[in-house]
N, C-alpha and C positions, 0 to 999 in steps of 0.2 A: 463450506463444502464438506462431506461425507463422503467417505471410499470407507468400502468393506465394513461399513455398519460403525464405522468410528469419525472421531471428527478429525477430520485429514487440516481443515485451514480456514481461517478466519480472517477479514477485512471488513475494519468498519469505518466509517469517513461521518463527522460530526456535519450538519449542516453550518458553515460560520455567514454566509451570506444566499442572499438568493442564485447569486454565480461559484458561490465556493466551496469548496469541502476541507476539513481537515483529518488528515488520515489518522485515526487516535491509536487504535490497534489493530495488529497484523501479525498474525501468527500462523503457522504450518507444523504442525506435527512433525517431530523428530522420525516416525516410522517414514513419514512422505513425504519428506526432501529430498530434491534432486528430482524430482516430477514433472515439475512445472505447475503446481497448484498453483505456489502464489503471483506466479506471472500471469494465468487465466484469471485468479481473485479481481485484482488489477483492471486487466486487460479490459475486461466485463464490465467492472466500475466506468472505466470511459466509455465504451461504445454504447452502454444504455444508458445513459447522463450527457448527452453528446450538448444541453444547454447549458453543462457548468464548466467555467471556462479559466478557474482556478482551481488547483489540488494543493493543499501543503502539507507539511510533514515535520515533523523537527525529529531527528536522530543523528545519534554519537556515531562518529567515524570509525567506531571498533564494531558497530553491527556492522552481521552477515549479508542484510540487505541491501546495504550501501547497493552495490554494483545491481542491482537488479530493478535500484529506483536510477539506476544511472540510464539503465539500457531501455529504460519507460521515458525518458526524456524529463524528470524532474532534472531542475538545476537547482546545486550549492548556492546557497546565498547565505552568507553569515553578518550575524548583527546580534549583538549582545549590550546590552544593560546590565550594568552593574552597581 
């Protein structure tokens, strides 16, 4: 996404299956947080993929997005190998 000739935010979702996506990066510009970019980044990923029927994600509980993949309806699931 681009606001005012700069790059406001980025989503990008890896294909992992023909139903899945993996969200690999996701960024928003520190000038344009608090906008709602990366809610619309998101939001657009489902409604024009309305065939993939998995999204995943792996991120640390100290990102800022936590709550904003909360409010998209991903769910916590942990599983670790070690």
């Amino acid at each position: 996404v681009r606001k005012q000739e700069k790059l406001a935010g980025l989503a990008y979702f890896e294909k992992t299956s023909a139903t899945s996506r993996c969200l690999r990066y996701f960024v928003v510009n520190n000038d344009f947080r608090g906008q709602g970019i990366g809610n619309v980044l998101l939001a657009n990923t489902f409604a024009y993929n309305p065939e993939i029927t998995k999204y995943m994600l792996w991120v640390g509980t100290y990102n800022s997005a936590v709550n904003l993949y909360k409010k998209l309806n991903f769910v916590q699931n942990i599983f670790c190998l070690f």
